[in-house]
N, C-alpha and C positions, 0 to 999 in steps of 0.2 A: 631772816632776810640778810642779803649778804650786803656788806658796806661798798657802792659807786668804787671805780677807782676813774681818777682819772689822770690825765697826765701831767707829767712834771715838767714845771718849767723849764726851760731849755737854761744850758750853764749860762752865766753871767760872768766874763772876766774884767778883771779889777789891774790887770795889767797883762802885756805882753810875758811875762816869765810864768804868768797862770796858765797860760793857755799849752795845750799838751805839743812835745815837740812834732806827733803822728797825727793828723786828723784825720776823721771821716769824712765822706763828701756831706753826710747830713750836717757835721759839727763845721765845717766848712763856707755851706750857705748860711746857716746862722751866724757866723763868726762876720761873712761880708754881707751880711743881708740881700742874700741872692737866691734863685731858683735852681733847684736840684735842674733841670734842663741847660740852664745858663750855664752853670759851674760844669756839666759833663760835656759842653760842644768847647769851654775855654779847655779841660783837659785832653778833650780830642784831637783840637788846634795846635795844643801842644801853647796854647797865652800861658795858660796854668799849670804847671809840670806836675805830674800826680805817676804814679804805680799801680798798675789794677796788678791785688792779688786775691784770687782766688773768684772773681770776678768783681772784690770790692776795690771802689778808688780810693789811693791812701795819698795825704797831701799832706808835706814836710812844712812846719811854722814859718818855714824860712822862705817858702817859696811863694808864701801867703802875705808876709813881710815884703818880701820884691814887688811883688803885683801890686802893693799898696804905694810903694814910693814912686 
């Protein structure tokens, strides 16, 4: 019988210098506790500056930090 997997808890960071300088939109909504739709209509608008590469959004800590202040 093969052992369940299931998934792993999403990161937990413990400060600002934890969190990676590149995020994902998934790591993204989790970081501001938003919706994968919220977080890609603020990147659209251009609220949330992001880079789609390769058709994935990439969002800089820093940009995540502004939005926050």
């Amino acid at each position: 019988m093969k052992p369940m997997c299931y998934p792993s808890e999403p990161k937990r960071y413990t400060s600002w210098d934890a969190v990676p300088l590149v995020l994902t939109l998934t790591e993204c909504c989790r970081l501001l506790g938003k919706t994968e739709p919220t977080i890609r209509r603020w990147l659209e608008q251009g609220v949330l500056p992001g880079t789609k590469i390769g058709g994935a959004w990439m969002i800089r800590r820093e940009a995540v930090e502004n939005l926050l202040k």
